[in-house]
N, C-alpha and C positions, 0 to 999 in steps of 0.2 A: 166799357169805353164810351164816351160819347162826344168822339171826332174821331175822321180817318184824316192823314194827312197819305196823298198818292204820289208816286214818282209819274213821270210822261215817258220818256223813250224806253220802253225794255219792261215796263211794267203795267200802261194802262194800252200804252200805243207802242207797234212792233214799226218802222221804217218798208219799205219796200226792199228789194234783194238790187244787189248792184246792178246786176242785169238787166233789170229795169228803170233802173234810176239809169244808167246812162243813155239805151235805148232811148227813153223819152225825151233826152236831151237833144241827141242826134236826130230825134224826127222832128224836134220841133226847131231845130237848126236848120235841117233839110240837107244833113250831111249822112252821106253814106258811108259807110266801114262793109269789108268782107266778113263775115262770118268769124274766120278764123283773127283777123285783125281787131274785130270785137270783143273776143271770146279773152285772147290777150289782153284787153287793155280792161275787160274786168278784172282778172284776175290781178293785176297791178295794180289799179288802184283799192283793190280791199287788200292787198299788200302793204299798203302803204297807210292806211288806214285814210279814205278821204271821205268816204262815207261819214255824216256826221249818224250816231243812234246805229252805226253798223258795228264792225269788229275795231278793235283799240288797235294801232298800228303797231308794227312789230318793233322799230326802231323811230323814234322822233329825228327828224336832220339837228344837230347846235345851231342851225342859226333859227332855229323854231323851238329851242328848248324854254325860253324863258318865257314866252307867248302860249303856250301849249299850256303850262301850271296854270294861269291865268285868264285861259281862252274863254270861260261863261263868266265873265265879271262883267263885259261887255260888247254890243255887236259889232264893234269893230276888232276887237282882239277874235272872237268867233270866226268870224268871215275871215282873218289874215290866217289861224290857223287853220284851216280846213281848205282850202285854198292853196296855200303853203305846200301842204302833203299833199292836194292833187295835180301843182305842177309838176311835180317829181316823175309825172308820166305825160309824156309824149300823146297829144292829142292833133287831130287834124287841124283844126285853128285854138288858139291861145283865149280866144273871147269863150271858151266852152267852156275853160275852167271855172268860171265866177256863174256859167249857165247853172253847172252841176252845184254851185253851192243853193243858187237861185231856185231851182227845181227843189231840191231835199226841203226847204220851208214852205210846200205847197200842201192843200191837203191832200191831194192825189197821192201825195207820197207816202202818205200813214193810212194805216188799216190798225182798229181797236180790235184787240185779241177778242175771243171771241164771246167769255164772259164776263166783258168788261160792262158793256152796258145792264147785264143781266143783275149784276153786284152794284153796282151804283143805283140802280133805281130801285134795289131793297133796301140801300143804306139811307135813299131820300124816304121809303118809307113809313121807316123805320125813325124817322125826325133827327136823324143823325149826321151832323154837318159835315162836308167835303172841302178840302183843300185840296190844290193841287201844289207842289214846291218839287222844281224843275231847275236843274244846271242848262243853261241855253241861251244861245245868244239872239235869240229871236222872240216874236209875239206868236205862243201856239195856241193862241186861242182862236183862230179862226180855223184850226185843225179842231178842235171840240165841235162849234158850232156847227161847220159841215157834215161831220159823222155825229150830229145830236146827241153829245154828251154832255152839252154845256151847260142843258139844264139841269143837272147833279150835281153843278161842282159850285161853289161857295165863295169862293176864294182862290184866286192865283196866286202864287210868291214866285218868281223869275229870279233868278240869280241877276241879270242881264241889268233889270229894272230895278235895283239895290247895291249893283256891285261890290255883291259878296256873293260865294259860294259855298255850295255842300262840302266838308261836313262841317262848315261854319253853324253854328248852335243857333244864331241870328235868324239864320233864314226861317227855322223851323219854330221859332218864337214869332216870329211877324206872322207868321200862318197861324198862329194858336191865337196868337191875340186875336186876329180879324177873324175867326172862328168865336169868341171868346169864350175858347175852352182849354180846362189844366191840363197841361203838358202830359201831366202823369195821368189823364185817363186820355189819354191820343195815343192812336196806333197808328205806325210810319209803316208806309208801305212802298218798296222799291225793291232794285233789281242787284244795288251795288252797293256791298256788303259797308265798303269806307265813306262814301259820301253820303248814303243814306242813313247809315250805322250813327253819325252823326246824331241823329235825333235822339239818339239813348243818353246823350251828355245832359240834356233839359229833364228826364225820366219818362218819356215815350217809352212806349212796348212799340220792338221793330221786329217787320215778320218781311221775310227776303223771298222773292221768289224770281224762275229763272228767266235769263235776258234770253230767248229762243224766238223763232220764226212763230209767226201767228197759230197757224198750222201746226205745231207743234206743242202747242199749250194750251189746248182748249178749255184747263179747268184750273189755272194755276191761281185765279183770284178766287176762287169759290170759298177755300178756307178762311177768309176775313170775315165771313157772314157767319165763323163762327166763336172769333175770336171777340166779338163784338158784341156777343151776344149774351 
């Protein structure tokens, strides 16, 4: 191989837990919930899926069905679905929900698994260049910078910033070019088997690995170091 091409949420970077994501909101709202009134409205909205990089919501409402297919083309479709699904939950003031979308694109909110850093800077070096190609309706490159990953990576490809999506073949071509390296010796690396599977349409080798809590996968990139090799 001689390019990686990365996924972002679920494969280089884990989200923080609901519980935190909304906590943080509510402090920096300066709004308080009971415990039990808390504990509730987490579990609704990961019911509902309004975490962006958290769990896939169980049911989409119809009037977010057509918006949902198309939500990383760009950051207003983004922001309306994810929004959308966490008005479906009852919150103390109505301005929280665009907080909670506000909060999830900070970098407080991401934690890089934990041998994320340790695999990207054998892959730098090792002279072997990094992409990153990401469905998202936002710039997460200031989430790299903060957690000093940004000096590994090569190249971005954003859905958001092309309006196209995974497993659109484009996206994963625009990363190979500005890498300028053949498709067919590039390994795609992500968390989702359809969007990222995608890269196998151009003849990428795609190695999946799983969308878990930080915590919970401390070595799930390690075998790239030897697929590369």
């Amino acid at each position: 191989m001689t390019a990686v091409l990365f996924d972002f949420s679920g494969t280089l970077f884990r989200v923080e837990s609901t519980d935190s994501w909304l906590r943080g909101v509510l402090a920096g709202a300066d709004v308080r919930l009971t415990e039990a009134e808390l504990t509730a409205a987490v579990r609704a909205l990961e019911a509902v899926g309004a975490l962006p990089g958290g769990g896939a919501p169980a049911r989409v409402p119809e009037d977010l069905a057509d918006t949902w297919l198309v939500r990383d083309q760009s950051a207003a479709l983004h922001r309306a679905a994810y929004t959308g699904l966490a008005r479906q939950v009852a919150l103390p003031h109505p301005a929280l929900h665009d907080a909670l979308y506000d909060r999830h694109m900070s970098p407080a909110a991401w934690a890089p698994y934990p041998d994320a850093v340790e695999v990207l800077r054998a892959l730098r070096e090792r002279g072997i260049p990094v992409g990153v190609v990401s469905n998202i309706g936002w710039d997460l490159r200031p989430v790299f910078r903060t957690h000093g990953l940004d000096q590994y990576v090569d190249t971005y490809v954003l859905s958001f910033e092309h309006g196209i999506q995974k497993p659109d073949p484009r996206l994963f071509a625009t990363a190979c070019e500005a890498l300028g390296a053949d498709p067919r010796k590039t390994l795609m690396v992500g968390d989702d088997r359809r969007a990222d599977g995608g890269a196998g349409a151009l003849g990428c080798t795609v190695h999946f690995v799983d969308h878990l809590p930080a915590a919970d996968r401390p070595n799930g990139l390690r075998p790239v170091l030897d697929l590369v090799s």
